[in-house]
FIVOLUM-432826 format. One record per residue (C-alpha): x, y, z. Coordinates in pm, whole numbers, padded with zeros to 5 digits, always signed. Layout:
<drenpas>
XYZ
...
</drenpas>
This chain:
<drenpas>
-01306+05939-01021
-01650+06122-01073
-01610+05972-01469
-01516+05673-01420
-01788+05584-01220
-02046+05741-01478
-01871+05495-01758
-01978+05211-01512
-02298+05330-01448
-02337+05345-01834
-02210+05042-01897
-02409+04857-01635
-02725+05079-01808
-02729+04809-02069
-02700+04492-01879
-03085+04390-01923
-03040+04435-02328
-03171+04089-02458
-03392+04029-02136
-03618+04262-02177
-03783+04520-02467
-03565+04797-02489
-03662+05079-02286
-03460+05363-02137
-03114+05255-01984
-03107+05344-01648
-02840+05238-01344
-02710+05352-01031
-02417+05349-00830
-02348+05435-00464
-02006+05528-00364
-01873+05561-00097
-01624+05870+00019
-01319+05656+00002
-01439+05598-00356
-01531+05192-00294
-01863+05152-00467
-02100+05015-00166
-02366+04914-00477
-02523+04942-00788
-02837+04806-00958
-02993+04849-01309
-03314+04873-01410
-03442+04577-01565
-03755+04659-01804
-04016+04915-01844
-04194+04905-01537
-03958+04783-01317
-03814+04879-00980
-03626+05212-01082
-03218+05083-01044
-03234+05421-00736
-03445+05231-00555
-03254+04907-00600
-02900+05080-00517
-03048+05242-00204
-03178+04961-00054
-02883+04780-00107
-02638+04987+00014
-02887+05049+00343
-02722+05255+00596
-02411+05279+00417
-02563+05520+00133
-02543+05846+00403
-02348+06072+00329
-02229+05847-00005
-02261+05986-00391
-02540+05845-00578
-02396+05796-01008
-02677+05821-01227
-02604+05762-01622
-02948+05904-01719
-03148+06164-01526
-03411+05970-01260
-03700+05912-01503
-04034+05842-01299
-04327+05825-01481
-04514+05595-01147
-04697+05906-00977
-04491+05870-00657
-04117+06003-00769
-03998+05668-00636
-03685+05704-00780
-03572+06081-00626
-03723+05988-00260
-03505+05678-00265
-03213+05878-00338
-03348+06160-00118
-03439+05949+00193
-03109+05743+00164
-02898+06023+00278
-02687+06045-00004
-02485+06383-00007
-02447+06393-00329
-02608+06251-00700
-02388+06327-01022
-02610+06268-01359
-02465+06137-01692
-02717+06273-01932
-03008+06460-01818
-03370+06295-01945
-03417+06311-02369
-03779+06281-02303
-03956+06632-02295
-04173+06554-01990
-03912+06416-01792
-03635+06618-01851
-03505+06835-01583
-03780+06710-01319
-03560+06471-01124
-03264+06752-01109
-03442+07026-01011
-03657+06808-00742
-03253+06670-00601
-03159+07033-00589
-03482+07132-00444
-03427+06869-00172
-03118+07011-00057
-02902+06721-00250
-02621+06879-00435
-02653+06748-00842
-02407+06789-01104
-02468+06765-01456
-02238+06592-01707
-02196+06846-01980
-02352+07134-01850
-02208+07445-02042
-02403+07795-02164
-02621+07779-02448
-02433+07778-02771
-02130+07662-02601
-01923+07383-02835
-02029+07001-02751
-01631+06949-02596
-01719+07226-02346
-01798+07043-02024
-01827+07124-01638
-01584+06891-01490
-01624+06769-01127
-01590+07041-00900
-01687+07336-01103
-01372+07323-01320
-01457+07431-01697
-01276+07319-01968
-01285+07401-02327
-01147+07019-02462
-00867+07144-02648
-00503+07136-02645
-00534+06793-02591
-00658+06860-02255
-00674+06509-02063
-00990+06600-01815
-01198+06738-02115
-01113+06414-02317
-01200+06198-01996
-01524+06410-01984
-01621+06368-02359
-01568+05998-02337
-01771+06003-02029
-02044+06193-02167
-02028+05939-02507
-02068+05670-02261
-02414+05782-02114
-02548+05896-02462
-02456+05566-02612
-02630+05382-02358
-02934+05547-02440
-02861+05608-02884
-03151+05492-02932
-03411+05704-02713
-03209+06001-02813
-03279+05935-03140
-03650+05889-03113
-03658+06212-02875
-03502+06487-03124
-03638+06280-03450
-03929+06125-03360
-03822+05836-03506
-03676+05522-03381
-03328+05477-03444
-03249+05298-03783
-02954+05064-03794
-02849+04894-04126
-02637+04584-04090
-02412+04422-04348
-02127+04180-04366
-01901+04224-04684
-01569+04119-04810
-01252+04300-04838
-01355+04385-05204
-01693+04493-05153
-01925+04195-05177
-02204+04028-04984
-02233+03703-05177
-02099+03515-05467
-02232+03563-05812
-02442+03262-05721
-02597+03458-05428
-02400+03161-05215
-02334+03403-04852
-02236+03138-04572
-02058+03298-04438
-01924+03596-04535
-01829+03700-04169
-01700+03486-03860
-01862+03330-03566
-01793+03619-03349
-01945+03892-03558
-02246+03659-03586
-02291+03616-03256
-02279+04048-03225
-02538+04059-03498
-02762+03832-03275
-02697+04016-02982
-02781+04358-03126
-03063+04163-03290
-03219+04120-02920
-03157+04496-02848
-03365+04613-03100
-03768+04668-03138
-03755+04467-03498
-03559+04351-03787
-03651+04446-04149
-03605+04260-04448
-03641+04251-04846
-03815+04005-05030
-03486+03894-05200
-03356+03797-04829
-03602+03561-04776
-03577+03407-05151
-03224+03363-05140
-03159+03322-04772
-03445+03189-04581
-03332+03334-04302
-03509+03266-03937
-03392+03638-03825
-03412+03515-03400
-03183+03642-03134
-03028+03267-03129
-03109+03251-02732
-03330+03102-02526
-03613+03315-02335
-03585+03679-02318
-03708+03932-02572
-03789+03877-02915
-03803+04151-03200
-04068+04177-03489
-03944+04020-03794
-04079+04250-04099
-04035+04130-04390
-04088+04406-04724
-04214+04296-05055
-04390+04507-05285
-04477+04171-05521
-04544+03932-05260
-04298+03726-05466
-04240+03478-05165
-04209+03132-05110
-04528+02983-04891
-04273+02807-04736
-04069+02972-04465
-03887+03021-04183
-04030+03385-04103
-04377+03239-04168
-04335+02979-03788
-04426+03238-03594
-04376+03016-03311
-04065+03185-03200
-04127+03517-03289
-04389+03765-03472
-04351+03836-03838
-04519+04160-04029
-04536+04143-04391
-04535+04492-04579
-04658+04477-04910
-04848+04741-05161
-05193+04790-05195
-05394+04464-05336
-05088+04245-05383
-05176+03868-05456
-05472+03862-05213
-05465+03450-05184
-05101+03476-05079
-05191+03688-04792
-05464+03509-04683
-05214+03189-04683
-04996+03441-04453
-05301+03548-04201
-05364+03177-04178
-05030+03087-04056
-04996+03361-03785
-04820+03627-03981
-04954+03984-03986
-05037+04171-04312
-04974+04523-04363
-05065+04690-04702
-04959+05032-04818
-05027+05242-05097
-04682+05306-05146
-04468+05080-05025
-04143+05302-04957
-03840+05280-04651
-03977+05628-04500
-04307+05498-04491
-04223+05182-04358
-03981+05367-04090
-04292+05643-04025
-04517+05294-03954
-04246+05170-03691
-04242+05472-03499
-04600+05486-03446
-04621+05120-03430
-04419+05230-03090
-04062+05081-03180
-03768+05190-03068
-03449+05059-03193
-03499+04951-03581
-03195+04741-03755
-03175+04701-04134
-02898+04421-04264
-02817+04161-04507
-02930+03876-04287
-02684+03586-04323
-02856+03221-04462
-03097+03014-04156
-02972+02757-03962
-03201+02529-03796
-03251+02740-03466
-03222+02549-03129
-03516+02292-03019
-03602+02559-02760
-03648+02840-02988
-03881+02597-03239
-04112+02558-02871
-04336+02802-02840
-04299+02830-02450
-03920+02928-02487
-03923+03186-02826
-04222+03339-02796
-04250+03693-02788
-04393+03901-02501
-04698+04011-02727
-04991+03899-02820
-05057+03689-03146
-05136+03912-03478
-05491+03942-03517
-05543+03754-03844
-05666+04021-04091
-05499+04294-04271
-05398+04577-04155
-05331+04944-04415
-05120+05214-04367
-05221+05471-04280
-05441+05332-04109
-05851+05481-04071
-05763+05724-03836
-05561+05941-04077
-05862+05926-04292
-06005+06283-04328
-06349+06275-04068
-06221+05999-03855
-06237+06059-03496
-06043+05757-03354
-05710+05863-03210
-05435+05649-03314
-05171+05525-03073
-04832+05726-03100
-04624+05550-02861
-04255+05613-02815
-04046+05278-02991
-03656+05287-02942
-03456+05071-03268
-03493+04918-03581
-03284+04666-03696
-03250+04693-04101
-03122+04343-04227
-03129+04390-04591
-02962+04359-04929
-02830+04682-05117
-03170+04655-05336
-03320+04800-05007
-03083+04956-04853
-02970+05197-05106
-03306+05350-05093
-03319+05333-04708
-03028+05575-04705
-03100+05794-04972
-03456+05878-04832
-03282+05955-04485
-03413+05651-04344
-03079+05491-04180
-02907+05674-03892
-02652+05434-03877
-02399+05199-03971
-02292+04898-03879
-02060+04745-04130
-01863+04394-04091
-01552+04366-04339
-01426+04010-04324
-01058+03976-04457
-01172+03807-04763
-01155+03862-05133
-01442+03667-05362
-01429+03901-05698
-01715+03865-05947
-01842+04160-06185
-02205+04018-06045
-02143+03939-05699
-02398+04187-05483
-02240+04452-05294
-02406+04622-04949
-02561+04978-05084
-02743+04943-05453
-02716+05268-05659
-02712+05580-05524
-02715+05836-05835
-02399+05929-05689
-02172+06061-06004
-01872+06220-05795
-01690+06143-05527
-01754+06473-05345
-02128+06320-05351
-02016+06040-05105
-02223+05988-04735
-01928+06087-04523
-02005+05905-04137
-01996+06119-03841
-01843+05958-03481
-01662+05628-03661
-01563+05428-03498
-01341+05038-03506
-01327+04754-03389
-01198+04424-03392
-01438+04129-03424
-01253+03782-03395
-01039+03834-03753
-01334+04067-03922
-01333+04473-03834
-01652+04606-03762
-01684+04973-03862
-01948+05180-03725
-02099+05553-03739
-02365+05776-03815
-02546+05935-04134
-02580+06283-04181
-02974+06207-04073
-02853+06137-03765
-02581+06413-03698
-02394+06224-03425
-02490+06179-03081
-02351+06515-02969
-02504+06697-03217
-02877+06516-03093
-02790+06596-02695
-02725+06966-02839
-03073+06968-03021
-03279+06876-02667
-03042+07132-02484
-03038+07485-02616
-03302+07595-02809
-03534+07694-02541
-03610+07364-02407
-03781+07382-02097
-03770+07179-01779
-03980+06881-01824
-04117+06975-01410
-04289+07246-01608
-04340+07128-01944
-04682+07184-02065
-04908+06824-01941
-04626+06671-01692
-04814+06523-01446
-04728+06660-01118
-04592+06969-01269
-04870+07208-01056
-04742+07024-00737
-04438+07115-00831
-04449+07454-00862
-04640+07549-00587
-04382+07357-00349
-04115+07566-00543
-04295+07898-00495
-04408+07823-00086
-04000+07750-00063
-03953+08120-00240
-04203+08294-00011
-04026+08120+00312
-03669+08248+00135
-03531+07897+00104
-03265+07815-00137
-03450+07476-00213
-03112+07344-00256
-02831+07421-00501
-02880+07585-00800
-03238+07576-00748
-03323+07949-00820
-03009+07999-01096
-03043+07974-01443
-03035+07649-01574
-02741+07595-01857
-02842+07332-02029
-03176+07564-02099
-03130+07915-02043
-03414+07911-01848
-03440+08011-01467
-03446+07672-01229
-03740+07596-01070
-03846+07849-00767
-03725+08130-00997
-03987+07997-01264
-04235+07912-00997
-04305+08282-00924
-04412+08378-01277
-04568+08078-01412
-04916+08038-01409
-05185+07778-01385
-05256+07846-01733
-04935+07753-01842
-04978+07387-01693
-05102+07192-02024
-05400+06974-02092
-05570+06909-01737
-05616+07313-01781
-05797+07334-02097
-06123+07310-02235
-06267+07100-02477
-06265+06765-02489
-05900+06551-02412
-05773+06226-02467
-05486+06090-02244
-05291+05809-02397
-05098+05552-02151
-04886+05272-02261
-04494+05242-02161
-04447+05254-01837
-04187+05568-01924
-04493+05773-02094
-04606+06107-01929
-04929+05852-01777
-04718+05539-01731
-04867+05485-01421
-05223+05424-01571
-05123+05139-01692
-05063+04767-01584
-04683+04769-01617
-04623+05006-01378
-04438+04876-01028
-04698+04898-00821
-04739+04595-00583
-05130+04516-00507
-05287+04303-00258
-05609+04194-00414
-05918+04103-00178
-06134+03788-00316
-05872+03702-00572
-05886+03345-00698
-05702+03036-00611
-05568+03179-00284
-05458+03472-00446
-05678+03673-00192
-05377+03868+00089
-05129+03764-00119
-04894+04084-00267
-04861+04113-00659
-04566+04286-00790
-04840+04458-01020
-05155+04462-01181
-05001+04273-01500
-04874+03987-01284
-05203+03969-01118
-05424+03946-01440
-05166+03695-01604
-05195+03473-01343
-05567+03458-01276
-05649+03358-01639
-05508+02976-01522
-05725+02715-01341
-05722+02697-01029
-05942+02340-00948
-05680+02113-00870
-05411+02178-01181
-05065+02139-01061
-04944+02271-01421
-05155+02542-01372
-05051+02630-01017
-04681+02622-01102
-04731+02835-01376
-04937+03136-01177
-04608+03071-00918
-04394+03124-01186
-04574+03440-01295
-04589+03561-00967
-04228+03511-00952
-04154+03719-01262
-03900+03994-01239
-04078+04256-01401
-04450+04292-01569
-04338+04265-01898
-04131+03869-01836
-04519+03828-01637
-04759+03903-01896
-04475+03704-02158
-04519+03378-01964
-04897+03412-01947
-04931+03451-02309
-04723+03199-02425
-04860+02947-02228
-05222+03065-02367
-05118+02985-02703
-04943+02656-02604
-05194+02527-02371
-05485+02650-02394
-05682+02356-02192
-05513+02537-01903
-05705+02866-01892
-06017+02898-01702
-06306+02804-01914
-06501+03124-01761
-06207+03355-01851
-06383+03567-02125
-06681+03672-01926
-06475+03707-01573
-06147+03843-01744
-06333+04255-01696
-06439+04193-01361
-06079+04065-01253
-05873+04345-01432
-06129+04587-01220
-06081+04456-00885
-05668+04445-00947
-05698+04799-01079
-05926+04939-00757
-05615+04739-00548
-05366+04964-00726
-05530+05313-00715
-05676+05229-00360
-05344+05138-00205
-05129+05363-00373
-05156+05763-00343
-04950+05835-00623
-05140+05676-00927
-05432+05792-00714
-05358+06108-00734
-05247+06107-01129
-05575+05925-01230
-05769+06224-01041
-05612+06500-01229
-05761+06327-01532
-06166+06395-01390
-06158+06781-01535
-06369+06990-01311
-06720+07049-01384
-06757+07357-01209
-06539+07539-01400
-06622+07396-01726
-06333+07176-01781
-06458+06815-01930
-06370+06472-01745
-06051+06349-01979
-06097+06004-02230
-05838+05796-02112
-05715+05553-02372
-05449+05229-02364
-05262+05319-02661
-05101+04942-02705
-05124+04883-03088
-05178+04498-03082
-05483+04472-02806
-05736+04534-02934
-05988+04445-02650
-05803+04618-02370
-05657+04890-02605
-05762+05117-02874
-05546+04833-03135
-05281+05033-03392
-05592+05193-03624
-05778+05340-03308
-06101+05073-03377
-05979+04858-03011
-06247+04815-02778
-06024+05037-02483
-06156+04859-02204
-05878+04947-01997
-05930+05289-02039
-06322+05238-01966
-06225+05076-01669
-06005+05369-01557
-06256+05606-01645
-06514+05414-01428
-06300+05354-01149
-06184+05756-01169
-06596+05788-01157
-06566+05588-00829
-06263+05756-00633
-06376+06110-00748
-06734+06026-00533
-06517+05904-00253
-06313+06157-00214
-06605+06417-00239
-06805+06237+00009
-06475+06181+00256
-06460+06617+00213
-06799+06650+00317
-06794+06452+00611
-06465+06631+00710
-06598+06949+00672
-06928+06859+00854
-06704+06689+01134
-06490+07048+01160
-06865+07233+01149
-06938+07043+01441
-06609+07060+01664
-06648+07436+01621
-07005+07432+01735
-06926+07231+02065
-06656+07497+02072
-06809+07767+02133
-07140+07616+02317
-06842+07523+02544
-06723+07905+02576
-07076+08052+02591
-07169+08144+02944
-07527+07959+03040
</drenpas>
């Protein structure tokens, strides 16, 4: 039962793919005893309501004494552990967790705070360190090795499979540090992608089209060669109205293209051209003029175009043969439906790497945490792409089809393979059918399997990420942990044995010998930088996405007592007229109505670029002072960011410097630092200046307490005195 529920929470995990920018895949379910599920909920986008919270308050009264599924470990990165008091508060008797958290500072914190609660957790997978990946703790305790064809270990594996697919791609980026590389490609039963004549439509049916455009919207961007867009002219769009839209890259050493393309509308979706290093310089300006970003690099390879998507913050990266363009719907060609949730490309060109790698440069550049890349290319690129290590997987459509030809293109150009023994063997394949094709999928030996990665984060000595070096809230932590080991208390189950998955001790064992030292950056001295972003980073709750509701005094257009889902819906929303516009008023509604800050800020900028009579004609010179009074809102009304933003002001008395906080988004670059590190980061200045004001606040609010306690104590003990 326990298993089959995780393979629905896992499955449910992935229900906002397409809506929103991939992100960790998170959902809940709440079952009852009798084993009918009372209610589940996902989470939607980064930023959004945690899918705990949703399930909770769904299921109401009905969630006491009910089991709470988790497919990945509770990852709150808000300042307020929203997720683990929803599940603690609900009564729930017991949580059992899929995977436990791939990201360093969040793994382990939501498990040892359940346990600490007093709420029994199991673990999917939990075995000693070493142990083989088949060697699971089944419901109850019960250990099994997986072998002898033993039916509850096989039910467990698949279970486990279930929660790590869900999240492939973040497990990928969190052992590699690299978003996960998928190369795509269609190919007849004898081995070819086109004709001799290059003629490709279609080499593989509607149905696996439609799966290409689907995994097409679950990925951070889609990469091209230069031959793709000569031969194909392919459009490279999810095929769907609204929801997310990846970066289309296109890779050209030459700049050999036609100035006429359907990459180049950028109406529907942003386009990135790599080339090399002072490639036909009137070509790009004929680019930058259309919308389309430039990026030049000295050496124009697949590992340093891969290296440039992970810091570019992109998660999920898909490589493939992209199949000829068809005129996309009218709604895609608008630029209110297509448009992507970011901001246009600055016009200018871009290098890699960019000034901040430069020896002497001081500007930190943004390394943000991206998820999948989508390779859609021919085997001229893709050959390379594997041999360099590049491509972590496969995803191969074989249409029952023969086409011959000594000349006809196959997927994967030449290898320098001379013996069969030399042959990429894939790890984990696996088949299926796809309306008459078979799709065959797996990993690369760069990849090793999604076992092998859960392995890699679990045994060799990784710690908890509650007391990982810089996890916010880890000091908190501990000290709770070591007042429960001075009082004796258990701090709930498992809380003082040693930890499995990390051969560590759990929490109130570690409390006792860790120090404050040990606590990371808000410890040292020197001078720091903190660097926000996703809503998932270590300081997601800096930011704008986070899902923090705000009631903003002397807001605009009637805006003032009215409740914000956030700070990003807020700031969207005020950049519209407000004297008289109807247009403009329906569009702040809609905003306002937005199911998560990232759909918010995508309707405000799309309607910026479309119709730009609608934005207030004040807007650059007020735009500051309205981001300010949305941001004093948030850390005013809400303790948790409050308290996270605080731990950033250093303290002068004991020499420790006041931390640089810095927006790390790579395409603003007037609220953010911008990809190079040259961004104006006047979010962060805002931060810092609003940390300036709560830090004077809260000193003041001390002093008067203490000079109110001085003062009870005098008329104390004038009181006891004898005249």
């Amino acid at each position: 039962m326990d298993l089959r529920h995780l393979c629905d929470a896992a499955e449910l995990a992935g229900a906002s793919a397409g809506l929103t920018q991939p992100h960790p895949n998170a959902a809940c379910l709440i079952v009852a005893p009798d084993g009918r599920v009372i209610s589940s909920a996902f989470q939607r986008a980064h930023g959004s309501t945690p899918a705990e919270a949703l399930a909770t308050a769904a299921a109401g009264g009905a969630a006491a004494g009910a089991t709470a599924y988790l497919n990945l470990e509770s990852g709150d990165c808000h300042g307020d552990d929203r997720a683990i008091a929803a599940l603690v508060q609900s009564g729930v008797s017991r949580v059992v967790v899929g995977l436990r958290h791939p990201l360093r500072h969040l793994r382990n914190k939501a498990v040892t705070a359940l346990r600490r609660a007093g709420v029994r957790t199991d673990v999917l997978g939990d075995g000693g360190a070493g142990a083989p990946a088949a060697a699971l703790v089944l419901p109850g305790g019960e250990a099994s090795s997986g072998g002898g064809g033993d039916a509850a270990a096989d039910a467990a594996q698949a279970a486990l499979l279930a929660c790590l697919k869900a999240n492939e791609g973040l497990l990928h980026r969190a052992v590699l540090r690299r978003p996960l590389s998928v190369l795509k490609y269609a190919m007849t039963l004898d081995g070819k992608i086109a004709t001799s004549s290059g003629h490709a439509a279609w080499v593989s049916s509607a149905a696996s089209r439609a799966r290409v455009f689907e995994m097409r919207a679950r990925s951070d961007a889609v990469i091209v060669g230069g031959n793709t867009v000569r031969r194909d002219n392919p459009n490279l769009t999810t095929r769907r109205e609204g929801g997310f839209a990846p970066w289309r890259i296109v890779m050209s050493r030459s700049l050999d293209l036609p100035s006429e393309a359907n990459l180049w509308d950028v109406s529907a979706a942003p386009t990135i051209v790599m080339t090399q290093r002072g490639a036909r310089r009137d070509f790009q300006q004929l680019l930058r003029g259309k919308g389309v970003e430039v990026v030049e690099f000295d050496f124009l390879t697949p590992e340093n175009v891969a290296e440039y998507c992970n810091e570019r913050g992109f998660l999920q990266v898909r490589l493939a043969r992209a199949p000829p363009s068809c005129p996309p719907p009218a709604a895609q060609r608008s630029p209110l439906q297509g448009a992507n949730s970011r901001p246009p490309a600055p016009l200018e060109t871009r290098s890699w790497p960019p000034a901040a790698d430069v020896p002497g440069s001081r500007a930190p550049r943004a390394r943000l945490l991206g998820l999948q890349v989508f390779w859609e290319c021919g085997g001229t690129l893709s050959a390379p792409a594997i041999s360099s290590g590049v491509i972590h997987k496969v995803m191969a459509f074989v249409a029952p089809k023969i086409i011959g030809g000594d000349r006809a293109p196959c997927p994967v150009g030449e290898l320098g393979f001379v013996e069969m023994t030399q042959a990429v063997n894939l790890i984990d394949t696996e088949y299926h059918p796809s309306g008459p094709d078979l799709l065959v999928t797996g990993y690369l030996p760069s990849s090793g399997g999604l076992l092998a990665l859960e392995q890699a984060l679990s045994y060799p000595g990784h710690k908890p990420g509650s007391l990982a070096p810089g996890a916010w809230g880890a000091e908190a932590e501990l000290a709770a942990a070591a007042a429960a080991q001075q009082q004796g208390g258990s701090g709930g189950p498992g809380a003082g044995a040693a930890d499995p998955a990390t051969g560590t001790a759990g929490a109130a064992g570690a409390a006792g010998a860790a120090s404050s030292s040990q606590l990371g950056r808000n410890k040292g001295g020197g001078p720091r930088v903190i660097q926000f972003y996703k809503a998932w980073d270590e300081w997601g709750a800096l930011g704008n996405f986070s899902p923090h509701p705000i009631s903003v005094p002397g807001a605009e257009g009637g805006g003032e007592g009215e409740l914000w889902p956030s700070v990003e819906h807020f700031y969207q929303a005020a950049k519209f007229r407000t004297d008289g516009s109807g247009v403009a008023r329906a569009l702040a509604a809609s905003i306002r109505a937005a199911e998560s800050p990232e759909e918010a800020a995508r309707i405000g900028r799309r309607a910026e670029r479309a119709q730009p009579e609608l934005i207030r004609p004040d807007w650059a010179a007020a735009k500051r002072g309205v981001m300010l009074r949305a941001l004093r809102a948030k850390f005013t009304q809400h303790e948790g960011p409050r308290r996270m933003l605080l731990s950033t002001a250093g303290d002068a008395a004991a020499g420790v410097p006041a931390a640089r906080l810095v927006e790390a988004s790579p395409n603003d670059t007037f609220w953010g630092q911008g990809f190079a590190g040259g961004g104006r980061n006047q979010l962060g200045a805002l931060l810092m200046e609003l940390r300036e004001e709560l830090a004077a606040e809260a000193t003041a609010a001390s002093a008067g307490s203490k000079q109110q306690q001085q003062q009870q104590q005098q008329q104390q003990q004038a009181v006891a005195t004898p005249a």
